[in-house]
C-alpha positions in Angstrom: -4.6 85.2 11.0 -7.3 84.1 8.6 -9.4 82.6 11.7 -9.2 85.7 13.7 -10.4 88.0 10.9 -13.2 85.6 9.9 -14.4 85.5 13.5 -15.2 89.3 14.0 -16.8 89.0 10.7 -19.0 86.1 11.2 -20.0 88.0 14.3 -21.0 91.0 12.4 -22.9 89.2 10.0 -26.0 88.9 11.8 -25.9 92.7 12.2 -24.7 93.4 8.7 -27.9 91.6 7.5 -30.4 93.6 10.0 -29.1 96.9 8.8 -31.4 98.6 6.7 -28.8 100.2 4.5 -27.8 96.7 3.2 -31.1 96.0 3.2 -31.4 98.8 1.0 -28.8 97.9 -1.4 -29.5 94.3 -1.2 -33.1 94.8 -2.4 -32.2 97.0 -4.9 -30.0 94.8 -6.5 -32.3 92.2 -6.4 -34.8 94.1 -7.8 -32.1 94.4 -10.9 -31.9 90.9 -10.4 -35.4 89.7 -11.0 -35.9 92.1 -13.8 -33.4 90.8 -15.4 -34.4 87.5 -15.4 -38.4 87.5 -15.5 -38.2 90.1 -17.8 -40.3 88.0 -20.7 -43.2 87.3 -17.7 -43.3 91.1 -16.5 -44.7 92.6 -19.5 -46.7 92.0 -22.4 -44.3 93.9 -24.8 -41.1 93.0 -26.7 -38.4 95.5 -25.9 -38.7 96.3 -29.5 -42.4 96.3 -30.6 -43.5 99.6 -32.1 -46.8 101.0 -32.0 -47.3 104.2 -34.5 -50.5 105.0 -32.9 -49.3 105.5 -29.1 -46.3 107.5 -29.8 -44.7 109.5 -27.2 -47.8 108.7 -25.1 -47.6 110.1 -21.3 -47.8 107.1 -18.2 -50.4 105.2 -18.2 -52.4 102.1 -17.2 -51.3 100.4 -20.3 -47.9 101.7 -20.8 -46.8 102.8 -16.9 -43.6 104.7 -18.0 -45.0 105.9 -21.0 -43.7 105.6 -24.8 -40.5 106.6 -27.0 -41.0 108.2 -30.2 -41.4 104.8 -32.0 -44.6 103.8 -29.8 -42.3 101.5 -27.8 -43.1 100.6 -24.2 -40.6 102.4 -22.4 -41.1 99.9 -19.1 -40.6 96.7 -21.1 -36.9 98.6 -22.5 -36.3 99.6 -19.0 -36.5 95.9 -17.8 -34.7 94.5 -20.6 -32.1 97.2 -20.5 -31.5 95.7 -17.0 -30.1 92.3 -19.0 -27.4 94.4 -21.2 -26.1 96.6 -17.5 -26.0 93.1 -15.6 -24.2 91.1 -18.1 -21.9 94.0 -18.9 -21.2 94.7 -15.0 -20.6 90.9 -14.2 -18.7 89.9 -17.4 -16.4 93.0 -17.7 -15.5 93.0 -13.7 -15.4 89.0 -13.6 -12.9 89.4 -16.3 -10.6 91.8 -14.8 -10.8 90.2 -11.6 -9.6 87.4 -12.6 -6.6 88.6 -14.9 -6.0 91.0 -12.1 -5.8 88.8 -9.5 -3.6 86.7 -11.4 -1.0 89.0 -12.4 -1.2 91.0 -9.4 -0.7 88.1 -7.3 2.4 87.2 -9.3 3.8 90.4 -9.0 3.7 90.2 -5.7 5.2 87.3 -4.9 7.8 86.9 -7.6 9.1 90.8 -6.9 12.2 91.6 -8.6 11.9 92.5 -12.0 8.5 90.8 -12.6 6.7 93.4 -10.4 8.4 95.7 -12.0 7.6 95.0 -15.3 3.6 93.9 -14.7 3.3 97.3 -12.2 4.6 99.7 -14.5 2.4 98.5 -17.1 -0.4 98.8 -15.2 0.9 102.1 -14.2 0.5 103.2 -17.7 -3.2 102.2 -17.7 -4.0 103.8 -14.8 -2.4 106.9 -16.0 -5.4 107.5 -18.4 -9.0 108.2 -17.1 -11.0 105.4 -16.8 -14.1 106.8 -19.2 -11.4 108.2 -22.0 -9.5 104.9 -22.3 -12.9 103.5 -23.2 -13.8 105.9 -25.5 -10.8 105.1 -27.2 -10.9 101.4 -26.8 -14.7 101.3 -28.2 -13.3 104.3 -30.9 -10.4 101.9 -32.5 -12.1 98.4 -32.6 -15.8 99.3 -33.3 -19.2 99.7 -31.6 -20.2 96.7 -30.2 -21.7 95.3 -26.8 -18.4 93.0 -27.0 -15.7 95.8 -27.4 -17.6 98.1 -24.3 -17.2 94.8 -21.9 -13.4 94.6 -23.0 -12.6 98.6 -22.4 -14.5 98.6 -19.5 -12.6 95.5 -18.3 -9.1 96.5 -19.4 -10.2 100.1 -17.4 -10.7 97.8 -14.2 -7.5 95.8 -14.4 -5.3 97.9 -12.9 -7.7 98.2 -9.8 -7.4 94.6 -9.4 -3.6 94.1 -10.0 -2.8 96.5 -7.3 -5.1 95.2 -4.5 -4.1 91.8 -5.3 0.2 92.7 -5.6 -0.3 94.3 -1.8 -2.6 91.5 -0.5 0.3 88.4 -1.8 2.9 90.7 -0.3 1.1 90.3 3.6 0.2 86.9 2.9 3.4 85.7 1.5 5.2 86.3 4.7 2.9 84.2 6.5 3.8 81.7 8.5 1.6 79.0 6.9 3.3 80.1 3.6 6.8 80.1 4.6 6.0 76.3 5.9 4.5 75.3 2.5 7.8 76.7 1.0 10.1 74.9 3.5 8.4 71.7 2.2 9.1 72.5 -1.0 5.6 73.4 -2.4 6.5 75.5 -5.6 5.2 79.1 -6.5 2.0 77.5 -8.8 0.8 75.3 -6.3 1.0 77.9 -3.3 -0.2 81.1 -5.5 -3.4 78.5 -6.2 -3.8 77.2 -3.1 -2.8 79.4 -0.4 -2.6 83.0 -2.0 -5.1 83.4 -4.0 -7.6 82.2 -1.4 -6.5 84.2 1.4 -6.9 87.8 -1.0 -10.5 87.2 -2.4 -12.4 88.7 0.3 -10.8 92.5 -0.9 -11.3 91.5 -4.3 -15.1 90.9 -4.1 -15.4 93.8 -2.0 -13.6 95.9 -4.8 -15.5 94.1 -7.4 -18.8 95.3 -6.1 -17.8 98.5 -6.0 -16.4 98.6 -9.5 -19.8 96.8 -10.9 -21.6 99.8 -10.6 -18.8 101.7 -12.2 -18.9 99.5 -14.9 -22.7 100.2 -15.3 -22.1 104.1 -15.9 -19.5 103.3 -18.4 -21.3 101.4 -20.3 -24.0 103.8 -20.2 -22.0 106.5 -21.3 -20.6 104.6 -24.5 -24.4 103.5 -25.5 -25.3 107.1 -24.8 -22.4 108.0 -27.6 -22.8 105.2 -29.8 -20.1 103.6 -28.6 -22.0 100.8 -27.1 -24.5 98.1 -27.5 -26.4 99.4 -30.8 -29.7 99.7 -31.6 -32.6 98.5 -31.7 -31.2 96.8 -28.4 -32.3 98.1 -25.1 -29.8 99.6 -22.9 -30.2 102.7 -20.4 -27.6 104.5 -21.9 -29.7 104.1 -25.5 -32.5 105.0 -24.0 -31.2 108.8 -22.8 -29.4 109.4 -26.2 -33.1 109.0 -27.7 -34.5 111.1 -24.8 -32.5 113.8 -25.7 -34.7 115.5 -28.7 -38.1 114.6 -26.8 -37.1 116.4 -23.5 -39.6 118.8 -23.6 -42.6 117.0 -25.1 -41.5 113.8 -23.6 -39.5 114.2 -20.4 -40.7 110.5 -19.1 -38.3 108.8 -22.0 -35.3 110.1 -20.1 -37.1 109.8 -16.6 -36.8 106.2 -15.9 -33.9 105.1 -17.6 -31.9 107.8 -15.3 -33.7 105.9 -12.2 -33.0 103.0 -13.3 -29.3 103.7 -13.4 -29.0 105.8 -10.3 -31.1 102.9 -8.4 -28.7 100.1 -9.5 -25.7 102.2 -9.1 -26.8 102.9 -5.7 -27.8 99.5 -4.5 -24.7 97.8 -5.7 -22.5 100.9 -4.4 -24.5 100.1 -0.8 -23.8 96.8 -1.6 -19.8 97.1 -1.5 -19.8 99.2 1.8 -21.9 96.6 3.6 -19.3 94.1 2.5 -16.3 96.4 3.1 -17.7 96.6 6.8 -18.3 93.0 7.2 -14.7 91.7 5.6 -12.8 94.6 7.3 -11.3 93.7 11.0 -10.9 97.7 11.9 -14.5 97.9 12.0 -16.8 97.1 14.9 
């Protein structure tokens, strides 16, 4: 079964990767990428250099998206801002992926009153809006960059739990699986092994989805404090100090909005082309 719904999708690669909406995404979140990374080498600024004598100055050839009411270069905070959304989006949905996965998996194929237990539980999370339950998370231990990548990662799990508990349940009943079991492979070794393998492919795709998700959240709790604090650049810092300079400054909340909405979009792009390629209903 694995073969015959790697071959259409192997087929559709070439396709996938001549498409110019995963173009689109793809070079968007590669743009995100390289910002992140060669952000030292792209500017002349530090993210949080002040110069009292170019406050809120309009774009221009020496500061191209302007500056924030402290003289800071608002490009240089936009492309270090990039480094706290990446590492927040990739940490937070790496860790519930992989907890997810876990005990989703073992629900799945243990059943009984282990499914149960683990599914009701995640029930519960999933009973409370995603961007509340981090608010409160963030409210109860403390604003920190640390405690925004463990709400918005405990906000994820049940995502992950429930796409892996339905994936074990198909693959468990395969007949590759039942043979490892008539050998006498225990449930470890064939979770490991066999399961776990055979479910990543919906995982990633869900996991690309759910990075840009994790972006917005962690803009919203740096917009209320809740987040990464200052002086450190993040997007969602950026607006909150936009939002007394609006009419004398509108560029301070201009291209930290694009910035999110570009990298939101390219990773969003991002999950459909991969939904299409890993998904056998598709042509």
């Amino acid at each position: 079964m694995s073969a015959a719904a790697s071959a259409p999708a192997s087929a559709r690669l070439p396709r996938l990767l001549s498409s110019p909406r995963a173009l689109l995404g793809g070079g968007l979140v590669a743009l995100a990428i390289l910002a992140a990374i060669l952000a030292p080498v792209l500017t002349p600024y530090g993210p949080n250099d002040t110069d009292f004598l170019a406050i809120l100055q309009p774009p221009s050839l020496a500061h191209p998206f302007g500056t924030d009411d402290l003289g800071r270069d608002i490009l240089t905070r936009v492309i270090y801002g990039a480094r706290v959304s990446l590492v927040v989006g990739l940490v937070s949905v790496l860790a519930s992926l992989v907890v997810g996965g876990i005990i989703g998996s073992i629900a799945g194929y243990v059943s009984g009153w282990t499914d149960t237990i683990i599914m009701r539980l995640m029930d519960v999370i999933f009973a409370f809006p995603g961007v509340l339950l981090a608010l409160a998370i963030t409210a109860v231990l403390g604003p920190s960059l640390g405690n925004a990548i463990l709400a918005i990662a405990v906000v994820n799990l049940p995502v992950f739990a429930r796409i892996a508990r339905a994936q074990t349940m198909v693959v468990r009943s395969l007949d590759f699986v039942e043979a490892k079991r008539a050998l006498g492979f225990g449930p470890v070794n064939i979770l490991a092994r066999s399961i776990l393998p055979n479910i990543a492919a919906p995982m990633m795709v869900q996991g690309s989805l759910l990075f840009a998700a994790a972006i917005i959240t962690e803009s919203y709790l740096s917009f209320l404090g809740l987040g990464a604090q200052p002086p450190t650049a993040t997007w969602g810092n950026m607006l909150r100090d936009a939002i007394g300079f609006l009419e004398l400054a509108p560029w301070m909340a201009w291209f930290s909005g694009l910035a999110i909405f570009l990298t939101v979009l390219g990773f969003n792009v991002v999950g459909d082309a991969l939904r299409d390629l890993f998904d056998p209903r598709t042509g």
